[in-house]
Structure formats: C-alpha cells, structure tokens
C-alpha positions in Angstrom: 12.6 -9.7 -1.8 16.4 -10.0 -2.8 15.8 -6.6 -4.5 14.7 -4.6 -1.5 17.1 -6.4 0.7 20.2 -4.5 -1.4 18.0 -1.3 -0.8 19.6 1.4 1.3 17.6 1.1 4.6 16.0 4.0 4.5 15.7 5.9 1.0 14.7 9.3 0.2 11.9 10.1 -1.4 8.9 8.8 -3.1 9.2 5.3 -4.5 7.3 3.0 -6.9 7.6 -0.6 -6.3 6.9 -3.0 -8.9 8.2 -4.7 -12.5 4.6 -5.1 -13.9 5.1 -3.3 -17.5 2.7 -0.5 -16.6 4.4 -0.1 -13.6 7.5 0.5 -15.9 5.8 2.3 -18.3 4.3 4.9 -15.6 7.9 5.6 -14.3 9.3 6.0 -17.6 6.0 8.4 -18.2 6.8 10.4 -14.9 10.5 11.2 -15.7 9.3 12.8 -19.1 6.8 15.0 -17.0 9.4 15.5 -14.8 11.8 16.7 -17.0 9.6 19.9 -18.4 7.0 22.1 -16.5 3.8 21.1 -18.2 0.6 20.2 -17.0 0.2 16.2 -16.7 -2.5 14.4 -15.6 -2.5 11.1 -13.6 -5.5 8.6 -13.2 -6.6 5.4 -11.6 -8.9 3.6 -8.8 -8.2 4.9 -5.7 -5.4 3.5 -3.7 -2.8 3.0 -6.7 -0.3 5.7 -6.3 -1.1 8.7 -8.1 -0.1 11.3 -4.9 2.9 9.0 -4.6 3.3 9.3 -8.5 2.6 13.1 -8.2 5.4 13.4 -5.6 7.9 11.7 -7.3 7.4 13.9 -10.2 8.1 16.8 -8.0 11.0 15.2 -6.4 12.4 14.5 -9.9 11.9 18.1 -10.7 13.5 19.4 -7.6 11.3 20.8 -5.8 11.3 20.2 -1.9 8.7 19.7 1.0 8.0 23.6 0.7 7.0 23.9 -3.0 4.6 21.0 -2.5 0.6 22.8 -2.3 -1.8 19.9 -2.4 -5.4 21.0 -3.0 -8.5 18.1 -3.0 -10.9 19.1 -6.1 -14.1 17.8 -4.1 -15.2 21.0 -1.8 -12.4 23.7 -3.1 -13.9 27.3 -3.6 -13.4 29.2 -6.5 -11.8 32.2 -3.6 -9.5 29.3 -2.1 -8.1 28.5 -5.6 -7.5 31.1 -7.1 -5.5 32.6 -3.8 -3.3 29.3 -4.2 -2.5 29.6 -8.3 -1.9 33.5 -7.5 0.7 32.1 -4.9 2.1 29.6 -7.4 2.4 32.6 -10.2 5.3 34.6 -7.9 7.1 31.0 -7.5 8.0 29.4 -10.1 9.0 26.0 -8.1 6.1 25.3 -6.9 4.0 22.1 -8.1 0.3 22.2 -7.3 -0.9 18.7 -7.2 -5.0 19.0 -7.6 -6.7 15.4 -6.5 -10.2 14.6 -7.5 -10.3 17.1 -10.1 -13.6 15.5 -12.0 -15.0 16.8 -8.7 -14.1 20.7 -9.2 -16.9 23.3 -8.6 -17.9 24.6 -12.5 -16.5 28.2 -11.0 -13.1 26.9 -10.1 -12.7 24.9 -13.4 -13.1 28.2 -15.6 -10.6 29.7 -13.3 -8.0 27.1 -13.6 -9.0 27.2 -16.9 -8.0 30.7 -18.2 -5.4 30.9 -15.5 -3.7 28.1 -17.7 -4.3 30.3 -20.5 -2.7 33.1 -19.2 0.2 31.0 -18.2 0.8 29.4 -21.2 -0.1 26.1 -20.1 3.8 26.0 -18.7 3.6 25.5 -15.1 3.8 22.9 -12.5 0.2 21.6 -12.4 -0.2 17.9 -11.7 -4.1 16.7 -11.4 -5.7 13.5 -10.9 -8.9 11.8 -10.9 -10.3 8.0 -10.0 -12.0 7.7 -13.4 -10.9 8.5 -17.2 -11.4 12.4 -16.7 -12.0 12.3 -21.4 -15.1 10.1 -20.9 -16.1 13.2 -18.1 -15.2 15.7 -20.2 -17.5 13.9 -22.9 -20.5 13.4 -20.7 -20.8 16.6 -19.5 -19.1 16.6 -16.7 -16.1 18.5 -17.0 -15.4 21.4 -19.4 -13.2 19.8 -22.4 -11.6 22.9 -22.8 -10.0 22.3 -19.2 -9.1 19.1 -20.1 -7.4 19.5 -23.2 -4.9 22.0 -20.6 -4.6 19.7 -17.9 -4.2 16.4 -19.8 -1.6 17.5 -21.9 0.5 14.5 -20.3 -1.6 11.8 -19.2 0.0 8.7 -16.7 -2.3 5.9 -16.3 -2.2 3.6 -12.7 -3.8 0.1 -13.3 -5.4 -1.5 -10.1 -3.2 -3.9 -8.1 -5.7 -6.7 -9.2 -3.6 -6.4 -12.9 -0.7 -7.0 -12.0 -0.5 -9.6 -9.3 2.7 -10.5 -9.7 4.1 -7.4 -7.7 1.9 -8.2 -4.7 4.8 -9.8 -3.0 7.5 -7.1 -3.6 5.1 -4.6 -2.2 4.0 -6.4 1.2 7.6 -6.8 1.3 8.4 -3.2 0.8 5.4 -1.9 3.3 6.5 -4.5 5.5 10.4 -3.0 5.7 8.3 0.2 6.6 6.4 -0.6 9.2 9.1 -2.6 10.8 11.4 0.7 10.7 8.8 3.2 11.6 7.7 1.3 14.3 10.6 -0.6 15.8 9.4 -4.0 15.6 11.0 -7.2 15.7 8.6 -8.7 12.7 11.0 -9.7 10.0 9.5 -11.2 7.6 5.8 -13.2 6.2 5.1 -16.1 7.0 4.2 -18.5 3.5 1.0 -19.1 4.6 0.3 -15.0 5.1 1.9 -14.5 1.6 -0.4 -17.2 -0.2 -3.2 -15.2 1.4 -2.6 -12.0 0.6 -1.7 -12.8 -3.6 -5.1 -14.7 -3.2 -7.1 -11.4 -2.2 -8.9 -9.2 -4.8 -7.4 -5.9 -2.7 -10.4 -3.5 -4.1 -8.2 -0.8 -2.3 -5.3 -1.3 -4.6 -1.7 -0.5 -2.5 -3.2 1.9 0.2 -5.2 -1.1 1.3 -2.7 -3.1 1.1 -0.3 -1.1 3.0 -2.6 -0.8 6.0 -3.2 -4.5 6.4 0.5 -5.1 7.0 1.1 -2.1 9.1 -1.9 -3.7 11.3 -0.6 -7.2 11.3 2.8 -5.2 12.3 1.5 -3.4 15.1 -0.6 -6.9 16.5 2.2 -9.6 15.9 4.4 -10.2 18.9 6.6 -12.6 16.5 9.2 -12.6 13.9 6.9 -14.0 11.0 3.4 -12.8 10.1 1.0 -15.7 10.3 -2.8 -15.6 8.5 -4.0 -15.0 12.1 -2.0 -11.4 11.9 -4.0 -9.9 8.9 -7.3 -8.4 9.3 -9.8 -6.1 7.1 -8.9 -2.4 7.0 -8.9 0.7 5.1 -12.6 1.4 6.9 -12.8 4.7 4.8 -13.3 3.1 1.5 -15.6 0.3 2.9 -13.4 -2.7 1.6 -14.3 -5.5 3.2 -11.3 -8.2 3.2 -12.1 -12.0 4.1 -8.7 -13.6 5.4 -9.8 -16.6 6.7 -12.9 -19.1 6.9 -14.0 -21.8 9.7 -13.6 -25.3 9.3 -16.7 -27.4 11.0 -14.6 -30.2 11.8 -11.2 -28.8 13.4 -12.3 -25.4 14.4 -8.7 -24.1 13.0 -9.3 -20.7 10.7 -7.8 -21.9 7.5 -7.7 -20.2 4.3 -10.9 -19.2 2.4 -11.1 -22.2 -0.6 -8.5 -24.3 1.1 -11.0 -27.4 0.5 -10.5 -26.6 -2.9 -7.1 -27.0 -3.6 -4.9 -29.9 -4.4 -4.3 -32.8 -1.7 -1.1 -31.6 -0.9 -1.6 -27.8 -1.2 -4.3 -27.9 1.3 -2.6 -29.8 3.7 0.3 -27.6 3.8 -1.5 -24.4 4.4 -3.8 -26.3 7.6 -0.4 -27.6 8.6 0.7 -24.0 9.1 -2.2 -22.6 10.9 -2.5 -26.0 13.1 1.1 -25.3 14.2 0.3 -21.8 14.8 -2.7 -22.4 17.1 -1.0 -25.1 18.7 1.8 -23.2 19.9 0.4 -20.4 20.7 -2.0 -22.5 22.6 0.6 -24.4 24.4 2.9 -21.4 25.3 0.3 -20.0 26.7 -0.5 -22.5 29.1 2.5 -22.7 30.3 3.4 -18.9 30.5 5.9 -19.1 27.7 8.0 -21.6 29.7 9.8 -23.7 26.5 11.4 -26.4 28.5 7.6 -27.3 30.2 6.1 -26.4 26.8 8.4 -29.2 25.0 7.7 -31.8 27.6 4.0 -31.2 27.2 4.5 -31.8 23.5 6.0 -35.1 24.0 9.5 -33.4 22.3 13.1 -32.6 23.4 14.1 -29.3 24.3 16.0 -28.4 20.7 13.7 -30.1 18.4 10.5 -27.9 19.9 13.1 -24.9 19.3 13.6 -26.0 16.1 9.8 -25.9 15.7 9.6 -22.5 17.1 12.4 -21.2 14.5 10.5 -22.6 11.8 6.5 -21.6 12.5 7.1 -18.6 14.8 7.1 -18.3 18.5 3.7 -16.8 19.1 4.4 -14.8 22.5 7.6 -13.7 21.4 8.4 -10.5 23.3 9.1 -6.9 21.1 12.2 -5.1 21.6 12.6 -3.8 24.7 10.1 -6.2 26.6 11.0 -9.3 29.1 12.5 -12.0 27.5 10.3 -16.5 28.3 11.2 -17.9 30.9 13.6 -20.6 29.5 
C-alpha cells in the first residue's frame, strides 16, 4: 500500500502489479521480448494479464495507440487475417496481438503460418491462449509447425490463486483506479473487506477482481469499503463469488467460516459488521442527524464521531452531494 502511495497519481501506460516471483519473472521475460521484434507467446487462465502483458510489451517497444491491431483467434476468417498481416507487412511498427489463438480456423493458421515464413519469423506478433498452446499442438489441435513460429518466446501468467500474497497490492491498485476514474470519495478497504477478499478463490484471476472493487466503488457512499460493499461479478465468465453467509442467531452477514476461526479472530470480524449494520441502521433512522444519532446510542457527541472515523459513516455523502445534518 506504501508502494502505490509513492506512485505518480496517474501513470502512463500498462502496469503489472505484484512481487510474487512469477510476477517478476514475467516482467523480466516481457522486456527481453520487448527488446527485439520476434514472435512471443503469452499464456494463462483467463483474467491474469496477458492483453495487459501484451500491451506493455508494445509500450516497451514503442509503439503507440495506433500501431496496436488486436485480433480475437475464436471467429477470425482466413480473408479478415490475412487483410490485417498485409497491413502489418507496409508498417513495420505495428504489433498484432492475436488472443485465443488455440481457437484459430485451420485456414487462418496455415496463413499465419507461411506468412511467418515469408517474414522471417521477425515481426511484431504477440499471441495468447488460456491453455498450454504445446500440449494443443500435441493433441491435434493446432498445427506444430505454427507453434514452433509463434512460441519462439513464451511468458507464462499463473492464476491469482498462486500467489496470494499480491491480492492486497492489487485491490489496492484497482481501488486507486476506480476512485480516480470515477471521482469518489472511497479512500481506502476496510480490514474486514480485505480479510474477505485474500480469503476468496477469485476463479477470475485480476479481471474478476478488478470488477468487484470497481462495484463496491460505484455502491459505497463512504470512505472505507465494508464486506457489505462487495458483491459477485464478472457475469461473463460465470464466477460465482460468496462474500458473506447468515448467522441464525444475530441475523448480521458475517464472513463465510467465521465460526471457524479462533475466539478472538471471529469476534473481531462480527465486531466490524455489527458496527456497520448498526450505524447504518441508526443514521438512517434519524436521517443522518449525528447529534440525535449519538444520543440514541447512549454516547457523547465526539466519542460517536470517533466511532464514525473509525468504522465508516454509512450515508456519507459523494463529492458534490449535501453534506448530514449536524
């Protein structure tokens, strides 16, 4: 968190967050591809960076917004293809990034293919796929002698479930994100959010990720994100995410296991979400007033502030809307 703080507030380009060793190793891997014009080939579940990956490459090579052509393997005609790399041929800069290239019509892969022959193999091609594209090539799937062209520099993206450990420096960093892009007031996540979002599996790797704060954003009128703010998404790739679970007894959500934890463990985390249902249910009663609000609590006026600072106020206004009544 101290790391993205000293960031510039809005950086250019792509950018890789993480200090997991692959992460390293894939960013060490990138400059190398970036630093000649050979085919490379990037691979990994879906969600886990490879068009980020891909774009860094081409930032690192130079190449701008307009020598970017991004083609998806799954649907592309041999006629569409082959207009593109006749495109490419008169300018040198430009990168062709093919996605989902396991998924390439047998037609267009022989194309590709001998175009790469004609070329040399030198030229701007960066391709990816979800699965190891040798084991396709093995079974039948993909001609080897493509592959042996396009993976002549191959960048592997493990899944976010590998490397835990950078789940916190990348809610952070989509967090900053959505903040700037759209204006909110949300500064940071709550402890309570952040123990529950290292605690999921996130079968949707980053992407997933990434759209469950930019929700949570986009629906929390306060400064902190609270469990309450984080919901399933990503609907395209049918990830289903389970934030929170009920508890017979108190009604409160809680987190899922929390009756499985240590003594203390569990109590902090139902001491955050009682405090979070309690104000919000308090404020609301009495339309945000704090000084009615803190009488109603049985607490002085800067000691329910106090409370407020630390959990979050819950109908906290955005910028530019009407300040509680005080």
């Amino acid at each position: 968190k101290e790391e993205l703080k000293q960031r510039p507030q809005r950086e250019e380009g792509p950018v890789l967050v993480g200090q997991h060793r692959a992460v390293r190793q894939a960013l060490e891997q990138a400059r190398r591809v970036a630093s000649g014009d050979r085919p490379a080939h990037l691979w990994g579940e879906a969600g886990t960076g490879k068009r980020l990956l891909a774009r860094l490459i081409h930032g690192l090579r130079g190449g701008g917004a307009a020598d970017w052509v991004e083609l998806p393997g799954e649907g592309l005609d041999k006629a569409e293809l082959d207009r593109v790399l006749q495109q490419a041929r008169s300018h040198r800069r430009t990168t062709i990034y093919l996605s989902q290239i396991d998924r390439l019509a047998t037609s267009a892969q022989l194309l590709l293919e001998q175009w790469l022959e004609a070329s040399e193999g030198f030229t701007p091609l960066l391709t990816s796929s979800r699965g190891n594209l040798f084991q396709v090539s093995q079974s039948g799937g993909f001609r080897p002698e493509l592959y042996a062209r396009v993976a002549v520099q191959q960048i592997h993206l493990i899944p976010l479930r590998q490397k835990k450990d950078d789940i916190p420096a990348l809610a952070h960093h989509f967090l900053l994100q959505a903040t700037q892009r759209n204006q909110s007031e949300v500064k940071r996540i709550g402890p309570e959010a952040m123990r529950m979002i290292r605690g999921q599996p996130w079968p949707g790797n980053a992407r997933q990720l990434r759209l469950t704060i930019e929700r949570a954003v986009l629906s929390c009128h306060r400064t902190s994100l609270f469990p309450g703010d984080l919901s399933p998404c990503d609907p395209s790739e049918n990830h289903e995410v389970v934030m929170t679970t009920k508890n017979d007894f108190t009604g409160l959500s809680l987190p899922t296991g929390w009756d499985e934890l240590p003594y203390a463990d569990a109590k902090e985390r139902a001491l955050d979400s009682f405090h979070a249902a309690y104000l919000g249910a308090l404020l609301r009663r009495t339309g945000g007033n704090i000084s009615e609000a803190a009488r109603r609590a049985g607490l002085d006026r800067s000691n329910f502030r106090r409370v407020l600072k630390r959990y979050g106020n819950p109908l906290a206004p955005k910028a530019g809307e009407g300040k509680s009544q005080g």
